[in-house]
C-alpha positions as CSV (number, residue, x, y, z in Angstrom):
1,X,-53.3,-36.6,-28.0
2,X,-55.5,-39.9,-28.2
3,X,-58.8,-40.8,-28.1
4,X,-60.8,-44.1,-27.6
5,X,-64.1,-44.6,-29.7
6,X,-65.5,-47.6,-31.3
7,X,-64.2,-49.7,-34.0
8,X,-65.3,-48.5,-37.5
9,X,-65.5,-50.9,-40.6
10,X,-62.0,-48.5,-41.9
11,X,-60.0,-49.2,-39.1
12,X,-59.3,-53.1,-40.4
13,X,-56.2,-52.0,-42.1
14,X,-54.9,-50.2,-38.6
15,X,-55.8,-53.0,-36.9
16,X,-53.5,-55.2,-38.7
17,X,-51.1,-53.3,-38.7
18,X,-51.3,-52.8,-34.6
19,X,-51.4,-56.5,-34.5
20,X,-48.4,-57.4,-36.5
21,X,-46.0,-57.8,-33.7
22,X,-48.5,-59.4,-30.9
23,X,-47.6,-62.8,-30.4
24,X,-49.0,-65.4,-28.9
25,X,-51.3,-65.4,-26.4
26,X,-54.1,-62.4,-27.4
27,X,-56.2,-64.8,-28.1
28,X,-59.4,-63.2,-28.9
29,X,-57.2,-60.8,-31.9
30,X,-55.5,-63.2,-34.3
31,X,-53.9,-61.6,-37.2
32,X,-56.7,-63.0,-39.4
33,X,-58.3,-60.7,-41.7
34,X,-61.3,-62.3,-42.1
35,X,-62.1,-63.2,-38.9
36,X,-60.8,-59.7,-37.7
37,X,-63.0,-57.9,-40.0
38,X,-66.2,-59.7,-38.8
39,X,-65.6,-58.8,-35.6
40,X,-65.8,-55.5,-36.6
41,X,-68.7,-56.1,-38.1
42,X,-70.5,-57.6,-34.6
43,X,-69.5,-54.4,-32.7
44,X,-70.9,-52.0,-35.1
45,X,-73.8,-54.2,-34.7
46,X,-73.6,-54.1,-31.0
47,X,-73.1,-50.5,-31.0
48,X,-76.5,-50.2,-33.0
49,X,-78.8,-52.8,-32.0
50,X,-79.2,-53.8,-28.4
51,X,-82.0,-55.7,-26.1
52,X,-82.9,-54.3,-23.3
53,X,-80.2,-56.4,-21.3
54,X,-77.2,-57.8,-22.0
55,X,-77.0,-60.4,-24.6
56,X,-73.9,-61.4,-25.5
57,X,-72.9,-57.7,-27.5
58,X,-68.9,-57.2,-28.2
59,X,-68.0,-54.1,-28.1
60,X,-64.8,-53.3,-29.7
61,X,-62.7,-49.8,-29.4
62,X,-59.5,-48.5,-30.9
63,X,-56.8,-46.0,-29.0
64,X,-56.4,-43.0,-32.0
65,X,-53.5,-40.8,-32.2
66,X,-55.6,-37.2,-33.3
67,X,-53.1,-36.4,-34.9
68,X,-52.0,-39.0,-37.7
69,X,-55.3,-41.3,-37.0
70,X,-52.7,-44.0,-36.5
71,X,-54.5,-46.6,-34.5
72,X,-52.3,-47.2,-31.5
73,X,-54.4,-49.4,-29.4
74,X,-57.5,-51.7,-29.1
75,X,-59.6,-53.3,-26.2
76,X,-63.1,-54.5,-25.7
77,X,-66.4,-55.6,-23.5
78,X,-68.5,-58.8,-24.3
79,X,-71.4,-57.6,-22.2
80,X,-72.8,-61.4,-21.3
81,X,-70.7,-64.6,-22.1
82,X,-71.6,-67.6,-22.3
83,X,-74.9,-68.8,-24.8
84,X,-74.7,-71.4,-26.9
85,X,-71.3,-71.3,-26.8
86,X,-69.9,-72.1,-23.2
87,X,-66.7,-70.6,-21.9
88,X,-64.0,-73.1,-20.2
89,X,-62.0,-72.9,-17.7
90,X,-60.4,-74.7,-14.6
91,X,-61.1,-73.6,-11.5
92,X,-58.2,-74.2,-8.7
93,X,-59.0,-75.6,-5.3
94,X,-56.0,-76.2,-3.2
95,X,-56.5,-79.0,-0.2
96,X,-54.3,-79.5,3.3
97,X,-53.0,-83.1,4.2
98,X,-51.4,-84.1,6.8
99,X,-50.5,-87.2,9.0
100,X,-48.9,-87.0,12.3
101,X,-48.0,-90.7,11.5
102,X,-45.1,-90.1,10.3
103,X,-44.7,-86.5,10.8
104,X,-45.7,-85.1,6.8
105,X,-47.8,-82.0,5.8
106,X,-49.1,-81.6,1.9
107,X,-50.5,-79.1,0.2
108,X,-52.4,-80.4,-3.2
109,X,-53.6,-78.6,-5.6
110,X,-55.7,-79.5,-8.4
111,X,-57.5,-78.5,-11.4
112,X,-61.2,-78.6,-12.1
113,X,-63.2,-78.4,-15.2
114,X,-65.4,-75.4,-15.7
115,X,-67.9,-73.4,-17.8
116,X,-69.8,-70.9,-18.1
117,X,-72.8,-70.5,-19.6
118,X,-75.1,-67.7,-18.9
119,X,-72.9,-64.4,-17.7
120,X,-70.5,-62.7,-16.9
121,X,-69.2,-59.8,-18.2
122,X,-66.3,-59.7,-19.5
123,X,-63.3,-57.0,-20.4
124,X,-60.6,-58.7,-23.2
125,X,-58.6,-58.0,-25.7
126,X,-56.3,-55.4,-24.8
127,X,-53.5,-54.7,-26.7
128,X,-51.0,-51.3,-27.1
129,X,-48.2,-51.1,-29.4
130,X,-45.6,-51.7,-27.9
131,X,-44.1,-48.4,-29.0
132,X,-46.5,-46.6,-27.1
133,X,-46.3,-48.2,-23.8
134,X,-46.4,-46.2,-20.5
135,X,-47.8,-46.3,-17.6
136,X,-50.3,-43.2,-18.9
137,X,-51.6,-44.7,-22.1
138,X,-52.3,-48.6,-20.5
139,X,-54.4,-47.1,-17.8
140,X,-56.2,-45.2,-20.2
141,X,-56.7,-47.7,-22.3
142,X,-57.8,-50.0,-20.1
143,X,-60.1,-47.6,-17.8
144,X,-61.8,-46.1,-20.9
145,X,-64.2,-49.0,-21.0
146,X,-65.8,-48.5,-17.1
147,X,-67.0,-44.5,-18.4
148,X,-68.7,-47.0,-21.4
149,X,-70.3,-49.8,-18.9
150,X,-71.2,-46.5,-16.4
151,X,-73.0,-45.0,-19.2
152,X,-74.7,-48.0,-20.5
153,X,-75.5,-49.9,-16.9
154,X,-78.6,-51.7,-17.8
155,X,-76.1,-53.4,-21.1
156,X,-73.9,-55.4,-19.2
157,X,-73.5,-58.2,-16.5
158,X,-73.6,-57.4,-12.8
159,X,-70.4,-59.3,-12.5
160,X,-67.5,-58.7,-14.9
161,X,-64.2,-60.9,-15.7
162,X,-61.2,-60.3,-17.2
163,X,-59.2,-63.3,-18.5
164,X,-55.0,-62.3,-17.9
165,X,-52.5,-63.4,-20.6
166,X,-50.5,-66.2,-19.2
167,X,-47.2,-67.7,-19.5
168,X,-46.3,-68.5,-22.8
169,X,-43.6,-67.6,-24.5
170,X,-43.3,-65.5,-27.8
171,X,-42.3,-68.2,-29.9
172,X,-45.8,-70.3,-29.1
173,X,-43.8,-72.6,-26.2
174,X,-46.8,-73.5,-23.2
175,X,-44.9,-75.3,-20.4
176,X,-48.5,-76.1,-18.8
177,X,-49.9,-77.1,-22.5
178,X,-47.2,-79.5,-23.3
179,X,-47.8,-81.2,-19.7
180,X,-51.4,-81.2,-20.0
181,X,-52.9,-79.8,-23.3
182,X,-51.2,-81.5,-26.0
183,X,-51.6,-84.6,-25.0
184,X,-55.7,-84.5,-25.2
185,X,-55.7,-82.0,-28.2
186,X,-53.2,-83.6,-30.3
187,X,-51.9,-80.5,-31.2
188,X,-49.4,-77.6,-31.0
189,X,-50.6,-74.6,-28.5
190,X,-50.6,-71.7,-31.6
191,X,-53.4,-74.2,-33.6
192,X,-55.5,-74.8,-30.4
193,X,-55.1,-71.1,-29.5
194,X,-56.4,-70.6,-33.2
195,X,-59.2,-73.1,-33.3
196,X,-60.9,-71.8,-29.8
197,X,-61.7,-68.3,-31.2
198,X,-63.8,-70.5,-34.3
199,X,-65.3,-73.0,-32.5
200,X,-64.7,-74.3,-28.6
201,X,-66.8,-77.2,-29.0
202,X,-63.7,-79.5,-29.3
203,X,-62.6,-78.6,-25.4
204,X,-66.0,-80.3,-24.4
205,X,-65.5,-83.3,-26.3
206,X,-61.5,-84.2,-25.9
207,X,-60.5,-82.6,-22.1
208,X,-61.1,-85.4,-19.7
209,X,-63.6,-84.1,-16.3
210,X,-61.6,-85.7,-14.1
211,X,-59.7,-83.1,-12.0
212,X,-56.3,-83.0,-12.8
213,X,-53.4,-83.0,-10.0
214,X,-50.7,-80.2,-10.5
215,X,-48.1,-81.9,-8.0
216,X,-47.9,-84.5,-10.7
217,X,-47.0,-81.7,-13.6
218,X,-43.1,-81.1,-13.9
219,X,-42.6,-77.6,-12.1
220,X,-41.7,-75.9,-15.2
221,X,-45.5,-76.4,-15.3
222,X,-47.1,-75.8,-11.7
223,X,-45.0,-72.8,-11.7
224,X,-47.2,-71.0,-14.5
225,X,-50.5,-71.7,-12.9
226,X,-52.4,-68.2,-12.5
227,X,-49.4,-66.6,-13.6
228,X,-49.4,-63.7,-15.7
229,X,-47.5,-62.9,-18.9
230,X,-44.9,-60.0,-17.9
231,X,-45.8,-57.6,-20.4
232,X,-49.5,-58.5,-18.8
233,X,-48.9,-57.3,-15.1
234,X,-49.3,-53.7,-15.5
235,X,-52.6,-54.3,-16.8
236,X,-53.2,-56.8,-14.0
237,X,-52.2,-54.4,-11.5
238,X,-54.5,-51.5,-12.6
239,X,-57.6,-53.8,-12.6
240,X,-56.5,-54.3,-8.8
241,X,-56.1,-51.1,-8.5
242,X,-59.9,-50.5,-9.2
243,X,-61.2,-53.6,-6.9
244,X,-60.9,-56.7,-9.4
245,X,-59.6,-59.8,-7.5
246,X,-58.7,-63.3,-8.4
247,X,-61.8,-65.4,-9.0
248,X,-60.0,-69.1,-8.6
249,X,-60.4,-69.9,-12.3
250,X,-57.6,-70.0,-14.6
251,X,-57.3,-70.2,-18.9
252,X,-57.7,-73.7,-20.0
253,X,-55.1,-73.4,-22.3
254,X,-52.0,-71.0,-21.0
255,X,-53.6,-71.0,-16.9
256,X,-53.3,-67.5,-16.8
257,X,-55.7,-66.0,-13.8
258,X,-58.8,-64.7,-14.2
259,X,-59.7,-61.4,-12.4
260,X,-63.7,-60.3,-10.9
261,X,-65.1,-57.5,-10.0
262,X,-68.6,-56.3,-9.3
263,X,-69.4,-54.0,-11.8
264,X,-70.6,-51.3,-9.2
265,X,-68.0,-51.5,-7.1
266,X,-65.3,-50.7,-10.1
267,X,-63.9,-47.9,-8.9
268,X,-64.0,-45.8,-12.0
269,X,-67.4,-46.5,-12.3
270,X,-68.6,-46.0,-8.7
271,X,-66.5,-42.3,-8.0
272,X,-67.8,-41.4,-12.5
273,X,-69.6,-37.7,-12.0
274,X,-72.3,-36.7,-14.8
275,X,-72.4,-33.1,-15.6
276,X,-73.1,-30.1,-17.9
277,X,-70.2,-28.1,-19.4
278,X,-70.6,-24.6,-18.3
279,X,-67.4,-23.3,-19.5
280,X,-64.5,-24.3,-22.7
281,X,-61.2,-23.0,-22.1
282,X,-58.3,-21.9,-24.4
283,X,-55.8,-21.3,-21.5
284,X,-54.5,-23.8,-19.3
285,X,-56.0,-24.3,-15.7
286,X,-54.9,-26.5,-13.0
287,X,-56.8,-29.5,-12.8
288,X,-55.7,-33.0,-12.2
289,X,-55.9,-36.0,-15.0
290,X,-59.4,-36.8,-15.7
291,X,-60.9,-39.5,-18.3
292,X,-63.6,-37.5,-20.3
293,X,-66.5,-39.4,-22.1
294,X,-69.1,-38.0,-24.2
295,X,-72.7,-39.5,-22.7
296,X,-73.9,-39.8,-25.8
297,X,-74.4,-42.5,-28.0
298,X,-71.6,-41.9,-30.2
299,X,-69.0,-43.1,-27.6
300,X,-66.0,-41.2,-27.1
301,X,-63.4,-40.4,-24.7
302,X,-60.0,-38.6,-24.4
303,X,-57.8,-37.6,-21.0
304,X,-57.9,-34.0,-20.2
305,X,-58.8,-31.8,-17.2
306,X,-62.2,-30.9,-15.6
307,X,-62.7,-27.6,-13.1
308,X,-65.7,-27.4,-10.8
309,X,-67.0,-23.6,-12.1
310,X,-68.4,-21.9,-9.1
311,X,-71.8,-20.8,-11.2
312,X,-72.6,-24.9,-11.3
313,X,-71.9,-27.2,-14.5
314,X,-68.0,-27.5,-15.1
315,X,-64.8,-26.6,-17.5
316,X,-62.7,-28.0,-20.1
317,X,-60.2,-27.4,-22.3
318,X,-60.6,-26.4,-26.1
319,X,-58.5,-29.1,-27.1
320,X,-60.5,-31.7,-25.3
321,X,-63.7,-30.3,-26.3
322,X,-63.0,-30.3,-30.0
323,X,-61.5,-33.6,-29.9
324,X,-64.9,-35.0,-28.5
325,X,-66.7,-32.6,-30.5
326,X,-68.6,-31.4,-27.4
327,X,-70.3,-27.9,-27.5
328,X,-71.7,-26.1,-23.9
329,X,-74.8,-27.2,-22.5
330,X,-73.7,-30.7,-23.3
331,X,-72.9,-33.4,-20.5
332,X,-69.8,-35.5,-20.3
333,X,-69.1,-38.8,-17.7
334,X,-65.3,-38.2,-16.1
335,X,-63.5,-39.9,-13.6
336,X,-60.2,-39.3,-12.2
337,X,-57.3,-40.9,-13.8
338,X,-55.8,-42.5,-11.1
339,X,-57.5,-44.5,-7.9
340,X,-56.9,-42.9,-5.2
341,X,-54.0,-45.0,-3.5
342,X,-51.9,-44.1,-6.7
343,X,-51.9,-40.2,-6.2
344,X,-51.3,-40.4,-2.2
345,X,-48.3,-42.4,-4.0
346,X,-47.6,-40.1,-6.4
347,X,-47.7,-36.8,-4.1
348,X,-45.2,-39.2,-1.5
349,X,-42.9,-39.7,-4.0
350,X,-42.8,-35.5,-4.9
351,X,-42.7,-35.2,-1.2
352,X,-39.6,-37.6,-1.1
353,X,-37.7,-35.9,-4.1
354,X,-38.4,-32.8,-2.6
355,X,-36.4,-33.8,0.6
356,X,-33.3,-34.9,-1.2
């Protein structure tokens, strides 16, 4: 069994450990100890201090296995980017040309400059061990943080991004960064990847404004524009899943895409039910999936069943109780595990095996 909860100062060593095989490309988690372990720091800080908005907090969380405390996973929320530190990006805009003169129609594309400075959200840093990989623990993983933002509305962004992983290879290679980035930067992709999580300042001052034309980029290039990594499109396709969308922006450095949602209309967020736990089970019942979420500040969350109990409140299991270290009378934040499109999927594809 696994649960998600918030980074503690004791998981640094875990987290290295996790991280040892990432690669290139998760940007915001380099295997730097210092720099990882004062991250920590700012999400325990985040956990414990907040405005009454959002205000730049990072929250940090680690996937546990329950049973050896072997951290398996980590993701996160920035609740507000931007500040005094902008975020960059390009934004694509593709234009029609055309002249009957002598019978030619073009497509262009090209590549804008772009920041942000006051909001969104944002959801980042997602990573699983790669030993642990299905298609169970990645949703979990990656759904876990809506039951956080529906429980703490008024602490994040109306609007939230989520920055994909693009194409780069595990070795450090960037087609798109040796046709556009190293020549303003002056530098290999891994340093620049290292040096934006310091300081992004240096974007500002070396990348020309000027759009830039991806027809002229060799198509080893133009063919990684808003492309994603292909470890990186199950996680893509289960943020479509629950209504994100592609925004038009890309990474500056690897132009992966970058997904938007409205917060409220996440569907894990929107169909989350608050209730009272009437009932804790020893013996099995039939329930579907559910992700179950403590509502109270101590953040927790684990998969298990829920049952409706016909005196009011609802049931759980033992297991699933003990895990979150939830007694009766207290409330819990669920939502089912998968959107609805994916179980009239599911229940077809019984229905087909059935048949044969």
């Amino acid at each position: 069994m696994f649960i998600i909860r918030p980074i503690e100062e004791k998981d640094l060593d875990g987290l290295l450990k996790l991280l040892e095989n990432s690669g290139h490309g998760l940007t915001s988690l380099p295997r730097d100890p210092a720099f990882l372990e004062k991250r920590i720091r700012i999400s325990e800080r985040s956990f414990l201090h907040r405005e009454d908005g959002p205000g730049g907090e990072d929250y940090l969380f680690v996937m546990e296995e329950t049973f050896t405390g072997r951290i398996v996973g980590v993701c996160a929320i920035i609740s507000k980017i931007g500040g005094f530190q902008p975020y960059y990006f390009y934004r694509l805009e593709k234009t029609h040309h055309e002249s009957k003169l002598i019978n030619v129609k073009n497509d262009v594309t090209s590549l804008h400059f772009h920041f942000v400075h006051n909001g969104p959200a944002e959801i980042c840093s997602l990573y699983l061990d790669p030993e642990f990989r299905n298609a169970q623990n990645g949703r979990f993983l990656s759904l876990s943080r809506f039951l956080f933002m529906a429980e703490n509305r008024k602490f994040f962004e109306d609007e939230v991004i989520a920055e994909m992983r693009g194409m780069v290879k595990d070795s450090g290679h960037s087609a798109f960064w040796n046709a556009v980035g190293k020549h303003f930067f002056k530098v290999d992709f891994p340093t620049a990847d290292s040096l934006y999580m310091k300081n992004k300042r240096f974007i500002e001052e070396l990348l020309p404004k000027h759009p830039i034309m991806a027809n002229l980029l060799p198509k080893e290039a133009q063919d990684v524009i808003a492309q994603v990594h292909p470890n990186t499109e199950p996680a893509k396709k289960i943020l479509e899943q629950e209504g994100f969308t592609f925004s038009g922006l890309v990474g500056i450095f690897d132009p992966g895409p970058v997904l938007t949602a409205q917060v409220d209309n996440i569907r894990a967020i929107r169909e989350s039910v608050v209730g009272e736990i009437t009932e804790i089970s020893d013996k099995p019942f039939k329930s579907e999936d559910f992700i179950i979420a403590k509502t109270t500040e101590d953040f927790c969350c684990v998969l298990g069943g829920v049952a409706k109990v016909k005196t009011g409140g609802y049931k759980i299991s033992g297991v699933a109780a003990a895990t979150l270290k939830l007694r009766l009378g207290e409330r819990i934040r669920f939502v089912s595990f998968k959107a609805s499109g994916e179980k009239k999927k599911k229940v077809a594809e019984k229905t087909k095996t059935k048949k044969k």
